[in-house]
DSSP file (Angstrom, degrees, kcal/mol; ACC not computed):
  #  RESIDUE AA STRUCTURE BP1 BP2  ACC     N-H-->O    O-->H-N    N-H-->O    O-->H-N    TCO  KAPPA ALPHA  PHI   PSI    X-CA   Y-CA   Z-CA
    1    1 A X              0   0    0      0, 0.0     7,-4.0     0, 0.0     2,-0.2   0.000 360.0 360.0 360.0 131.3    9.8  -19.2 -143.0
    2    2 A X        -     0   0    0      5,-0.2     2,-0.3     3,-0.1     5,-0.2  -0.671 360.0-177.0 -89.0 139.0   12.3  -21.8 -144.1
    3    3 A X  S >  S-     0   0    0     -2,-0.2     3,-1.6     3,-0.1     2,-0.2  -0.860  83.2 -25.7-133.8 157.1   16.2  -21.0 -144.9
    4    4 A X  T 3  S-     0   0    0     -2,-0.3     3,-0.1     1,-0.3    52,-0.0   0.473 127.5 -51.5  -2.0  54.3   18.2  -23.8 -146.1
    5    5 A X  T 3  S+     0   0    0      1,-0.2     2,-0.4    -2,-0.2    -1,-0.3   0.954 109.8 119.9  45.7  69.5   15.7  -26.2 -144.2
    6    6 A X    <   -     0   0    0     -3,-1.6    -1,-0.2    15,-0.0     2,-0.1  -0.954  62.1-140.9-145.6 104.0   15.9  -24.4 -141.0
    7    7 A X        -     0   0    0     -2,-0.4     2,-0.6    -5,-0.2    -5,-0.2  -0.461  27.0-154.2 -74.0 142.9   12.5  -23.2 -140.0
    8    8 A X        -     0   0    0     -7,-4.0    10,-0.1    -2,-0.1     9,-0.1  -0.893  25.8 -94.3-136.7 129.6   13.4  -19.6 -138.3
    9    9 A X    >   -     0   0    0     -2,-0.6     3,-0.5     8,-0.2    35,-0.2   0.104  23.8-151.6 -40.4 130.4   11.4  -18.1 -135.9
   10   10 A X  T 3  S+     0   0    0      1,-0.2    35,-1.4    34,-0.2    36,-0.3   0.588  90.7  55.2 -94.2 -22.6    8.7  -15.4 -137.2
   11   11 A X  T 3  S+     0   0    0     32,-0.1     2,-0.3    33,-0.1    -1,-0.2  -0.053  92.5  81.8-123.2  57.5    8.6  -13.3 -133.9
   12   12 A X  S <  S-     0   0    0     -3,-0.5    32,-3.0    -4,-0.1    33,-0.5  -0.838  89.3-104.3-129.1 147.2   12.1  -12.6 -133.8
   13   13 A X  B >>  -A   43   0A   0     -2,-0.3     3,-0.9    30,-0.3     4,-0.7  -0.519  40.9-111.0 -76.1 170.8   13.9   -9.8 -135.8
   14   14 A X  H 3> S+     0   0    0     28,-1.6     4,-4.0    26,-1.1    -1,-0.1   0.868 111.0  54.5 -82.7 -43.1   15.7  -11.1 -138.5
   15   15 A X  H 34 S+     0   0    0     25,-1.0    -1,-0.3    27,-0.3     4,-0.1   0.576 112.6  47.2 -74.1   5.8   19.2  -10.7 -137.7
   16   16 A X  H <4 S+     0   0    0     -3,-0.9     4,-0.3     2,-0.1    -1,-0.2   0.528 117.6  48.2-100.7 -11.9   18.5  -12.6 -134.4
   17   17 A X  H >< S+     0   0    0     -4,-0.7     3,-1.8     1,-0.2    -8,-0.2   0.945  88.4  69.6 -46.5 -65.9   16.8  -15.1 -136.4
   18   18 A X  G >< S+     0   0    0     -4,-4.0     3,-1.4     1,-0.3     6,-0.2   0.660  91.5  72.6 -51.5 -31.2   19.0  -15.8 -139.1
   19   19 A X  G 3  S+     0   0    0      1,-0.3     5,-0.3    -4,-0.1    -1,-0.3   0.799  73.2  83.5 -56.5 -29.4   21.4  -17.7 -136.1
   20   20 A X  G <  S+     0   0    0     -3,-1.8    -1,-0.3    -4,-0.3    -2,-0.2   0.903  76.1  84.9 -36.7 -53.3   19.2  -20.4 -135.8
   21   21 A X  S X  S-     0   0    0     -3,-1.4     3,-1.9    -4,-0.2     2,-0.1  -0.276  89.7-115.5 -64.4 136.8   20.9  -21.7 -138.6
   22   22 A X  T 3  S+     0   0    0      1,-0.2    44,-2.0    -2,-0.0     3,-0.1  -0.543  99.8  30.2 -70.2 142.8   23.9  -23.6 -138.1
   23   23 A X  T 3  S+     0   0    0      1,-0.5     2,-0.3    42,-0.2    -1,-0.2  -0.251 105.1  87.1 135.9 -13.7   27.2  -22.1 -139.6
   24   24 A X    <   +     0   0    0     -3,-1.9    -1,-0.5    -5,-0.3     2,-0.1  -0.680  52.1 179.1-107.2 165.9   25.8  -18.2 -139.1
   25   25 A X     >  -     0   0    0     -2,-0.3     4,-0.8    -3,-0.1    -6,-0.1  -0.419  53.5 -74.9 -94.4-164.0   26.1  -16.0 -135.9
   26   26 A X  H  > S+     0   0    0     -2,-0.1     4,-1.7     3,-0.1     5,-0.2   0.935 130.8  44.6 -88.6 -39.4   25.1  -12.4 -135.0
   27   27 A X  H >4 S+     0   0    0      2,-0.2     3,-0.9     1,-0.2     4,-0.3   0.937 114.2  41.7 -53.1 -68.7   28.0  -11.2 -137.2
   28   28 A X  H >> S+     0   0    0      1,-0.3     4,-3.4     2,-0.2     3,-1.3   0.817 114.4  60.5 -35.9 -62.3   27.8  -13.1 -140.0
   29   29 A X  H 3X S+     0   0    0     -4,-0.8     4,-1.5     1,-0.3    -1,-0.3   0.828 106.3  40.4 -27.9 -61.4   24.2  -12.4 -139.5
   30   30 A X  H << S+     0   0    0     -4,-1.7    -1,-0.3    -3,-0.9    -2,-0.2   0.671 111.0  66.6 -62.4 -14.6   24.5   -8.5 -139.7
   31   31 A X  H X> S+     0   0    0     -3,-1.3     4,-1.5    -4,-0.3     3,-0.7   0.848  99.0  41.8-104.0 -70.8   26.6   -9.3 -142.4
   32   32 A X  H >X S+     0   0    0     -4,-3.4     3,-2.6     1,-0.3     2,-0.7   0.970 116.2  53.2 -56.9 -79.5   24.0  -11.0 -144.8
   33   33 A X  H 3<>S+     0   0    0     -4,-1.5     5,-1.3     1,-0.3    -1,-0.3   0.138  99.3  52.2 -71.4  17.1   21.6   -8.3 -144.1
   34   34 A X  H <45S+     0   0    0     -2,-0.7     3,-0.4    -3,-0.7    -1,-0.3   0.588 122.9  47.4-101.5 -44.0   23.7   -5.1 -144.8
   35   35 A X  H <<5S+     0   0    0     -3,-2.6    -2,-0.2    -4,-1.5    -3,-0.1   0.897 109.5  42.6 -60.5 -48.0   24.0   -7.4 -148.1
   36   36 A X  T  <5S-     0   0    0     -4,-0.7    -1,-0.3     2,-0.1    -3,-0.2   0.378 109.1-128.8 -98.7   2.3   20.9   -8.3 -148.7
   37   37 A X  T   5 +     0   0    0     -3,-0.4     2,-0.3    -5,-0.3    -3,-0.2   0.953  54.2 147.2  57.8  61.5   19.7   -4.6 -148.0
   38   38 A X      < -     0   0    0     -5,-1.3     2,-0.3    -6,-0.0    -1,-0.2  -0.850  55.7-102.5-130.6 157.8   17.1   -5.4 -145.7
   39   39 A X    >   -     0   0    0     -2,-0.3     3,-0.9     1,-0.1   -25,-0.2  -0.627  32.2-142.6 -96.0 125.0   15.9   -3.2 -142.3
   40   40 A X  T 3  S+     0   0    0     -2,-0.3   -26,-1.1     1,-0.2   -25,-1.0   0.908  89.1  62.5 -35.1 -57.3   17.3   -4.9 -139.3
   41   41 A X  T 3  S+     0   0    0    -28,-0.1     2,-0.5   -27,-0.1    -1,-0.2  -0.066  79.8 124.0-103.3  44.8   14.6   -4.5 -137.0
   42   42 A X    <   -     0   0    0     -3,-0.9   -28,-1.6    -2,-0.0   -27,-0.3  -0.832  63.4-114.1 -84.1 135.8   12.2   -6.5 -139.0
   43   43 A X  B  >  -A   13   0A   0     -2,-0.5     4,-0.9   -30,-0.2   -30,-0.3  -0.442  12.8-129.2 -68.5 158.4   10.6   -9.1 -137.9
   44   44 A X  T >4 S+     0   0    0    -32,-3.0     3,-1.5     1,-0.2   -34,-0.2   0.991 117.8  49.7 -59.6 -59.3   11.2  -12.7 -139.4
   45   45 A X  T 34 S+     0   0    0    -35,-1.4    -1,-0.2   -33,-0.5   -34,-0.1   0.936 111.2  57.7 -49.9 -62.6    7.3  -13.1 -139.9
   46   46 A X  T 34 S+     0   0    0    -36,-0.3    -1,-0.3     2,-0.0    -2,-0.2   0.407  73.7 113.8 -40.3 -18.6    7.4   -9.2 -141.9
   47   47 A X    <<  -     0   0    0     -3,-1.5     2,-0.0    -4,-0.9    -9,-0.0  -0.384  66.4-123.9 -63.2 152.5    9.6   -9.8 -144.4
   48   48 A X     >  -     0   0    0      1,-0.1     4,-1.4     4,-0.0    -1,-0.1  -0.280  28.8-100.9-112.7-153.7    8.4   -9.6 -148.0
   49   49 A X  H  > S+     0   0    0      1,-0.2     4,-1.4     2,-0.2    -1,-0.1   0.811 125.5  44.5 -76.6 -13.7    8.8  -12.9 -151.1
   50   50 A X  H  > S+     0   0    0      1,-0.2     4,-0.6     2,-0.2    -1,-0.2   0.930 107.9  50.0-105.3 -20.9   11.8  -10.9 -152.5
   51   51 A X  H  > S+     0   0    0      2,-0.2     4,-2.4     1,-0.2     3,-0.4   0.870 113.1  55.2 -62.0 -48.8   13.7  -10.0 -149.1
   52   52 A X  H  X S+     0   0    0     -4,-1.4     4,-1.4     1,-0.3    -2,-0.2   0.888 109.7  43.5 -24.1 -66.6   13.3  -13.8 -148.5
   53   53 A X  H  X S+     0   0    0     -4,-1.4     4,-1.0     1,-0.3    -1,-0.3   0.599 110.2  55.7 -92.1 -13.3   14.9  -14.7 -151.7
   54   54 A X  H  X S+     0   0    0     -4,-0.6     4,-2.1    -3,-0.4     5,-0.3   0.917 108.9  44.8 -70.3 -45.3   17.4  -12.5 -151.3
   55   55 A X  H  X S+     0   0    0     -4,-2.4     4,-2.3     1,-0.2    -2,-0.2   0.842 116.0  45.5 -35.3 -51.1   18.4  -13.7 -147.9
   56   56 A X  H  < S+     0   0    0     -4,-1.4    -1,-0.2     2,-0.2    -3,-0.2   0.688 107.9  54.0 -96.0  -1.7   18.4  -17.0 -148.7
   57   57 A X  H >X S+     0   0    0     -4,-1.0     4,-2.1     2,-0.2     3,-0.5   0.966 109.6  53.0 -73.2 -47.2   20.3  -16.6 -152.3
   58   58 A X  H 3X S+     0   0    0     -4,-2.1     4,-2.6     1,-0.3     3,-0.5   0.972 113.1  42.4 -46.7 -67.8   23.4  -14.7 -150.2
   59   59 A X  H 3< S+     0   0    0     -4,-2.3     4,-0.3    -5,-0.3     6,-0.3   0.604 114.2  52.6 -72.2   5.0   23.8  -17.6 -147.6
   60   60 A X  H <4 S+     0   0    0     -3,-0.5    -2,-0.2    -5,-0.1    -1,-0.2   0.746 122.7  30.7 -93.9 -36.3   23.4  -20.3 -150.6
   61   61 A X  H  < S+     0   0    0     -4,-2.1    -3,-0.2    -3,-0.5    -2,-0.1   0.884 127.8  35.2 -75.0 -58.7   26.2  -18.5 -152.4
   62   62 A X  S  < S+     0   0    0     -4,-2.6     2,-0.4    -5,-0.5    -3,-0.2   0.505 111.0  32.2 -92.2 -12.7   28.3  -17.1 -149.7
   63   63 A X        -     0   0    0     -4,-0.3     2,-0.8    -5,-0.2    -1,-0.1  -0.973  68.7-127.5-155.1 127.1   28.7  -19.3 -146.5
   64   64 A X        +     0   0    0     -2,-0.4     2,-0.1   -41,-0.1    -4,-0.1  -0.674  45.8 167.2 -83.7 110.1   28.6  -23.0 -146.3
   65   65 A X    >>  +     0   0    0     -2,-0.8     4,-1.7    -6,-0.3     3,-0.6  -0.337  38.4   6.4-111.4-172.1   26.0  -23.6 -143.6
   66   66 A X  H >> S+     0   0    0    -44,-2.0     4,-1.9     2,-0.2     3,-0.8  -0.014 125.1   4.5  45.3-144.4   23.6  -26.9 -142.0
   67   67 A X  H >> S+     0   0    0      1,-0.3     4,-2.8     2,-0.2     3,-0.7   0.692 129.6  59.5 -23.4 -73.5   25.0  -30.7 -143.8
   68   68 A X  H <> S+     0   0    0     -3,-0.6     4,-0.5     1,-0.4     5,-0.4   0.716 114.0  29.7 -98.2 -41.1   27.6  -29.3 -145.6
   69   69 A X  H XX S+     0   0    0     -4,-1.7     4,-3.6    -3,-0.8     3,-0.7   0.969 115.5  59.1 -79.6 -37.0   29.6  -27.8 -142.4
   70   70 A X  H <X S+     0   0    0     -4,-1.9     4,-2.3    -3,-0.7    -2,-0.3   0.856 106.0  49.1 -85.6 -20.7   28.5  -30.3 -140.1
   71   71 A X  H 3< S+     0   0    0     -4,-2.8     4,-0.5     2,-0.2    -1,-0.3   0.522 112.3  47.6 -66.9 -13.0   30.3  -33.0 -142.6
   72   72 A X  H XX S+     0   0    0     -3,-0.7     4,-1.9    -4,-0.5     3,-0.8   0.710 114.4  49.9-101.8 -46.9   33.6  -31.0 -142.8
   73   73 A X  H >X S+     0   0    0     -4,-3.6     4,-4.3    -5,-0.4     3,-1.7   0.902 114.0  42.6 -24.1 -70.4   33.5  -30.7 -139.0
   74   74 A X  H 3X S+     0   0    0     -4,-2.3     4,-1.5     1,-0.3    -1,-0.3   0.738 119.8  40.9 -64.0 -20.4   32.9  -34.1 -138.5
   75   75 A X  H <> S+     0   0    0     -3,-0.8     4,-1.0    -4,-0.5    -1,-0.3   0.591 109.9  55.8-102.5   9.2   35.6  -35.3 -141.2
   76   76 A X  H <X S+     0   0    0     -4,-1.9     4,-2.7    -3,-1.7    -2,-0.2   0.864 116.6  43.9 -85.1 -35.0   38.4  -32.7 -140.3
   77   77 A X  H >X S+     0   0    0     -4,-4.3     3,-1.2    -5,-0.4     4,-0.8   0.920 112.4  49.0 -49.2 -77.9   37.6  -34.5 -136.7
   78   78 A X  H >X S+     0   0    0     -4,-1.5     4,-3.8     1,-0.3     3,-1.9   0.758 106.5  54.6  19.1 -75.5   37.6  -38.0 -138.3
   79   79 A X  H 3X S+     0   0    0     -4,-1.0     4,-2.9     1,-0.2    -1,-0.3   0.966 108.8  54.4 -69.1 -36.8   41.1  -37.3 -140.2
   80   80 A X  H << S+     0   0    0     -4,-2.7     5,-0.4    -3,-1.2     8,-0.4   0.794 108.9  46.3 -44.5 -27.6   42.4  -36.4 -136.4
   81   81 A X  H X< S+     0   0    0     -3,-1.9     3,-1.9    -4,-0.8    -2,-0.2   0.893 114.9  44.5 -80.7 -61.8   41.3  -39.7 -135.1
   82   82 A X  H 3< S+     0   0    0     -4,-3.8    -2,-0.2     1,-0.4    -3,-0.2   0.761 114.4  49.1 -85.4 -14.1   42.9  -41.7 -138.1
   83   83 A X  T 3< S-     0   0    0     -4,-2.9    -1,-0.4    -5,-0.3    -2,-0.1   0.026 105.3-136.0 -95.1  32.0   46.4  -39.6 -138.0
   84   84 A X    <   +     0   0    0     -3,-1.9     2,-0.6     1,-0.2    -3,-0.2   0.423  40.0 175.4 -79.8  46.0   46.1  -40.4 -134.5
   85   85 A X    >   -     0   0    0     -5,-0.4     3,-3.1     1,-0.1     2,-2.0  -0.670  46.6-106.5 -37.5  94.2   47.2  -36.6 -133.5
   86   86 A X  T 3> S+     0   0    0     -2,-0.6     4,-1.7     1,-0.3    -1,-0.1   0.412 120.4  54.2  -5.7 -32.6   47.2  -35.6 -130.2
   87   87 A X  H 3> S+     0   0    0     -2,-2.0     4,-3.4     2,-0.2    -1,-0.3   0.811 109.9  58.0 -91.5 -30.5   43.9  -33.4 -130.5
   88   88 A X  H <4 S+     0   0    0     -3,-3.1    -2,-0.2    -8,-0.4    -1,-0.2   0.704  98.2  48.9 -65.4 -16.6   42.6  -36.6 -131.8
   89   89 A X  H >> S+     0   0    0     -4,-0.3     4,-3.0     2,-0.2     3,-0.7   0.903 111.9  61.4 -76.2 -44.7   43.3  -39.0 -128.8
   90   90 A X  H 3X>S+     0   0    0     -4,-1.7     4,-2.3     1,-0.4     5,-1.2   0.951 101.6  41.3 -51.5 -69.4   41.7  -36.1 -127.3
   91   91 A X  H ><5S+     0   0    0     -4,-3.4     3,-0.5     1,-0.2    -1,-0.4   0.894 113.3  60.8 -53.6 -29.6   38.2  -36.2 -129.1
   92   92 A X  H <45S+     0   0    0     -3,-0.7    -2,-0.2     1,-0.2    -1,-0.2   0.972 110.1  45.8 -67.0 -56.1   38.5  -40.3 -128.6
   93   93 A X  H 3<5S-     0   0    0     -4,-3.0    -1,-0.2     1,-0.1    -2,-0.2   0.532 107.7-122.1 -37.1 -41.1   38.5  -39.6 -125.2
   94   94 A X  T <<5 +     0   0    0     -4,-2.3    -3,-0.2    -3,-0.5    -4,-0.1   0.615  64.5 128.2  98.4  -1.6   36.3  -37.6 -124.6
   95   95 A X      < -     0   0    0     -5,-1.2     2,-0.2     1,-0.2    -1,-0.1   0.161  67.4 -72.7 -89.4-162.4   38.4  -34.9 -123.1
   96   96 A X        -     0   0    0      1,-0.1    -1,-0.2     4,-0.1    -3,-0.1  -0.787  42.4-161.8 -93.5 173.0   38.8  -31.2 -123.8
   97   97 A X        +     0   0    0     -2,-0.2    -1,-0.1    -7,-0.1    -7,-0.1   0.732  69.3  69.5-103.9 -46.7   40.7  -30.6 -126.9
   98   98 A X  S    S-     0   0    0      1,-0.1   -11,-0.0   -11,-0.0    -2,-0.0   0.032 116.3 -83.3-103.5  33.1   42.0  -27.3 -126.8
   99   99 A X  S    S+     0   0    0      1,-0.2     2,-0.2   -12,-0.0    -1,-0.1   0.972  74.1 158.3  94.6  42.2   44.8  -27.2 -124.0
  100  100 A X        -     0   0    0      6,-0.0     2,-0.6     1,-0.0    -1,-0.2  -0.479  53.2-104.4 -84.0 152.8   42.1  -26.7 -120.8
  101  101 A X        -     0   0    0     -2,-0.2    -1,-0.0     4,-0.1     0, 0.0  -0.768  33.9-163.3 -82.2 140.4   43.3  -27.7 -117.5
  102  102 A X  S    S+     0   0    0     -2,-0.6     4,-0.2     1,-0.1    -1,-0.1   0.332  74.7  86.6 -77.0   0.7   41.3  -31.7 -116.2
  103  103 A X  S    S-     0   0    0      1,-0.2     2,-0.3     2,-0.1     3,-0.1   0.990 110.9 -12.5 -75.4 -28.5   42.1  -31.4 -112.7
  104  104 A X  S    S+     0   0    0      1,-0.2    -1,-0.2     2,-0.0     0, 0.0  -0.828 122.0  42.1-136.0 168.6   38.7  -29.4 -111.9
  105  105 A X  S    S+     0   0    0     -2,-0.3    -1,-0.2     1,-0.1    -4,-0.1   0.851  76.9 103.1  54.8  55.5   36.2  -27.6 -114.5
  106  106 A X     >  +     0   0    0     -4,-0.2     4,-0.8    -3,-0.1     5,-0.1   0.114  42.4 112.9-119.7  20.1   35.9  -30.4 -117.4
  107  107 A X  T  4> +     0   0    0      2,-0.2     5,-2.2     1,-0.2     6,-0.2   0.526  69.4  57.1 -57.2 -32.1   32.5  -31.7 -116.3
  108  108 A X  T  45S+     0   0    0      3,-0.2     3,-0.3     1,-0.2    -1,-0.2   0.910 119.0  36.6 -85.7 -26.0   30.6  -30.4 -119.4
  109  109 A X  T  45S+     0   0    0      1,-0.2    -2,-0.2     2,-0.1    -1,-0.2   0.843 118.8  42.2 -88.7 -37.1   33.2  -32.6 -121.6
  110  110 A X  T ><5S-     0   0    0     -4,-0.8     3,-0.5     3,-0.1    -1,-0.2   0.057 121.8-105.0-101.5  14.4   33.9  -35.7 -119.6
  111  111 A X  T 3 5S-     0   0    0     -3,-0.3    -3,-0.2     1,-0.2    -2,-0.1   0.916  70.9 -61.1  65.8  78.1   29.6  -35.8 -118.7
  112  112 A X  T 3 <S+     0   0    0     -5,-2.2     2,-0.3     1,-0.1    -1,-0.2   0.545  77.3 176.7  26.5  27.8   29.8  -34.6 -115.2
  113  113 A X    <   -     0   0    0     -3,-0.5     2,-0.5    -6,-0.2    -1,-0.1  -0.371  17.4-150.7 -64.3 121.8   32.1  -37.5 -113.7
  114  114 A X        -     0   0    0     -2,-0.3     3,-0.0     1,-0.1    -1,-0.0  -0.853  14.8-177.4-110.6 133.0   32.9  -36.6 -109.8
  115  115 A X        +     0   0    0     -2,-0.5    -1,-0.1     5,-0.0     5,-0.1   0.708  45.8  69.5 -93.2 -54.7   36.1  -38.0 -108.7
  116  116 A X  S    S-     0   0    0      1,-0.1     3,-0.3     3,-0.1    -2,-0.0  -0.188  82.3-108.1 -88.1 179.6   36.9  -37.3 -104.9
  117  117 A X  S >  S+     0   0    0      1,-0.2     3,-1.0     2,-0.1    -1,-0.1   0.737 107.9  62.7 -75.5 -46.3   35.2  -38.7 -101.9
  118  118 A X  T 3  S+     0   0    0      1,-0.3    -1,-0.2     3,-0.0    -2,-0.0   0.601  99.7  49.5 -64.1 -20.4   33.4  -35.5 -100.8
  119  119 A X  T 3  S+     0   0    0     -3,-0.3     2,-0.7     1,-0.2    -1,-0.3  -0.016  80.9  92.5-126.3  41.5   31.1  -35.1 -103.8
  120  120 A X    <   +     0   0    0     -3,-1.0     2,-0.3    -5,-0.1    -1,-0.2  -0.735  69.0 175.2 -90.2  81.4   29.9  -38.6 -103.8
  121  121 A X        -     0   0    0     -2,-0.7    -2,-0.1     1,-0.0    -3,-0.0  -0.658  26.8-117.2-110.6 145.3   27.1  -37.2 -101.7
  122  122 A X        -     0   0    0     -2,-0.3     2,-0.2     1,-0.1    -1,-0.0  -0.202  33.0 -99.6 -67.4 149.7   23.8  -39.5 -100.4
  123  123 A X        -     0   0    0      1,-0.1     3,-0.2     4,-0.0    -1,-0.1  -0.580  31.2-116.1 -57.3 136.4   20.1  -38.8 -101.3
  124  124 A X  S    S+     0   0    0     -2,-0.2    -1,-0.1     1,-0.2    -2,-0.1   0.787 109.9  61.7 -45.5 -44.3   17.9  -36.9  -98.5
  125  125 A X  S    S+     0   0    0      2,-0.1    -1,-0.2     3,-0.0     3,-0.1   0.938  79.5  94.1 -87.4 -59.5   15.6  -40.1  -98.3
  126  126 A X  S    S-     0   0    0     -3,-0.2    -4,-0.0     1,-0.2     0, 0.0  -0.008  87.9 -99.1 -53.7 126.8   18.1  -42.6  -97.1
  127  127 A X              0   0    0      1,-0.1    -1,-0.2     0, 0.0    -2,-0.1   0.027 360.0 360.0 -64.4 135.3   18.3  -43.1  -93.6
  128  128 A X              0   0    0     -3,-0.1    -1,-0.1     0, 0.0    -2,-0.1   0.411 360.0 360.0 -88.5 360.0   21.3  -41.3  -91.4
């Protein structure tokens, strides 16, 4: 099954499905389907043509998901850069954005860069 060109997994229930798609969650998710009147604890594959089209008419209507979010993401970032805002040096950088401490714990944001002496540590094969 396809949702705004997001194939979503058939042996999953629906509301843990429907997240696959970028812009929804589990909320959002229960959210649609309270809407769309549809039994929770179906599965993706189990659903029938009209439960389908209801699903996907509700998130077409109601929630800007996929391109369309990931282009205002990218251009609210973009306008951060060019007003050269503080949270914007930040994204240039490469750093965290949202006030996080750098001396320790900022490895998933700066790509796992080791600083100190200690954790430059040798391969087992190289000779002691």
């Amino acid at each position: 099954m396809r949702i705004a060109g997001v194939n979503i997994p058939d042996n999953k229930k629906i509301v843990y499905a429907l997240p696959y798609i970028y812009g929804i969650g589990l909320t959002v998710s229960k959210k649609i389907i309270k809407a769309a009147q549809v039994d929770a604890d179906k599965l993706a594959k189990d659903l029938s043509v009209q439960e389908v089209g209801r699903l996907r008419e509700i998130i077409e209507k109601s929630y800007k998901i996929e391109g369309d979010l990931r282009r205002e993401v990218a251009a609210n970032i973009k306008r951060l850069r060019e007003l050269n805002a503080y949270r914007g040096l930040r994204h240039m950088r490469g750093l965290p954005v949202r006030g996080q401490r750098t001396k320790t714990n900022s490895r998933t944001r700066r790509g796992n860069v080791r600083k100190t002496m200690g954790s430059g540590r040798k391969s087992a094969t190289s000779p002691t």
